[in-house]
C-alpha positions as CSV (number, residue, x, y, z in Angstrom):
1,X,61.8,60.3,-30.3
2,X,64.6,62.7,-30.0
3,X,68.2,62.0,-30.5
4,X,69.6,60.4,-27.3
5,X,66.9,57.7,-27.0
6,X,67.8,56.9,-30.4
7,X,71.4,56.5,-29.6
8,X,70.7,54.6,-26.5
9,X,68.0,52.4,-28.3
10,X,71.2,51.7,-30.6
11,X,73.6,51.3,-28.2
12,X,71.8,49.0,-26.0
13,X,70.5,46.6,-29.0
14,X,73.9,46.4,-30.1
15,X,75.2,45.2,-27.0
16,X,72.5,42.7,-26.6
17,X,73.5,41.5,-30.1
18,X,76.7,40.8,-29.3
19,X,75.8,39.6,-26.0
20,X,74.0,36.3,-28.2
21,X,76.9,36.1,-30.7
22,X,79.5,35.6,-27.6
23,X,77.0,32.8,-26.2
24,X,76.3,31.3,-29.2
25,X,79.6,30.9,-30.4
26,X,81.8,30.5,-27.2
27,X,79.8,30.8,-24.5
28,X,77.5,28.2,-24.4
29,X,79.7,25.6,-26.3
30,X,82.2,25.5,-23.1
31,X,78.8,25.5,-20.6
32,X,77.9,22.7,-22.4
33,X,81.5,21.0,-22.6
34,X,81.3,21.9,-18.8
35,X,77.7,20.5,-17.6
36,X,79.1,16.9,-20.0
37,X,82.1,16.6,-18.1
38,X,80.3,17.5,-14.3
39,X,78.1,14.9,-15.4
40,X,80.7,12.2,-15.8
41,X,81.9,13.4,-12.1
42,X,84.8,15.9,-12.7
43,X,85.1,18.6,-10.8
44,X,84.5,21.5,-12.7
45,X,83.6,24.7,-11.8
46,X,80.1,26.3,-12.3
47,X,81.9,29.0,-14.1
48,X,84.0,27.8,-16.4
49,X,86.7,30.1,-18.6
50,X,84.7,31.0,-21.8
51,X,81.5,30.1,-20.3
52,X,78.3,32.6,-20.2
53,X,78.8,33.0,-16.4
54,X,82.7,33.1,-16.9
55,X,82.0,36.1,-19.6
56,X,80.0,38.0,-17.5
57,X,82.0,37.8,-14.4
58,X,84.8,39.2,-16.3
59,X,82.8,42.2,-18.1
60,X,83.5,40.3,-21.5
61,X,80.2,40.2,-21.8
62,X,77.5,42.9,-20.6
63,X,73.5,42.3,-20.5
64,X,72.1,45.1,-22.0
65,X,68.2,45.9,-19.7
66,X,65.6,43.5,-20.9
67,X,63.1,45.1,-23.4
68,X,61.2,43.7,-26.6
69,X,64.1,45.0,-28.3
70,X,66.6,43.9,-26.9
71,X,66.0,40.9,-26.6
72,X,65.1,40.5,-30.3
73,X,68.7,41.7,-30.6
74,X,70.0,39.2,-28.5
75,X,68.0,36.5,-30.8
76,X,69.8,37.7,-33.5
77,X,73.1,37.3,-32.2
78,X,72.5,34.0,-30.6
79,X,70.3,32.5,-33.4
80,X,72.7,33.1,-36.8
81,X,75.4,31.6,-34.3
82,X,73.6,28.2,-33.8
83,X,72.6,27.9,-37.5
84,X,76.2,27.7,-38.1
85,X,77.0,25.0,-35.8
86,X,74.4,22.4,-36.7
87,X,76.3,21.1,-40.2
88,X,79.4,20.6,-37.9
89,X,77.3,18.4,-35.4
90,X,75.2,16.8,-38.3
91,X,77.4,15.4,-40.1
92,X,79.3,12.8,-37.6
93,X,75.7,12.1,-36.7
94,X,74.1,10.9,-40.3
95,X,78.2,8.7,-40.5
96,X,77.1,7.1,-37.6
97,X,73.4,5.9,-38.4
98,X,74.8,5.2,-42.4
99,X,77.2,2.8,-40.0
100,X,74.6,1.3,-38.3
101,X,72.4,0.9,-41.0
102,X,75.0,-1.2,-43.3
């Protein structure tokens, strides 16, 4: 492998890790936020600012070409991300089944 598919390799797996850390930790929070409140019937667009579309749109946010390793980047971005939002959404959860358990 010589020296410019290396860098590229490099290049391109870095930017499809930071591709998943954007949508794990913005990203898909306000497409979420987004899809809850068109749900309830507001009118929001399917773009919202700070969503994955929004990101993307905007060049915040650039999809690297889809490969075995990139997208193995892009998991480990996304992934480490995630982990760290499930104690925030946990713990309401357990207070509210210790609340309807008393």
């Amino acid at each position: 492998m010589d020296k410019s598919a290396i860098i590229k390799a490099l290049r391109e797996g870095g930017q499809a890790m930071s591709a998943g850390v954007a949508d794990g930790a913005v990203g898909g929070l306000v497409d979420a936020v987004g899809d809850g409140m068109r749900y309830v019937g507001m009118p929001i667009p399917d773009n919202p600012v700070g969503g994955s579309k929004w990101m993307r749109q905007k060049g915040v946010v650039v999809d690297a070409p889809s490969n075995p390793l990139t997208e193995a980047a892009y998991a480990a971005g996304y992934a480490p991300t995630q982990m760290m939002q499930i104690p925030q959404a946990v713990g309401p959860m357990l207070q509210s089944i210790r609340g309807l358990a008393k």
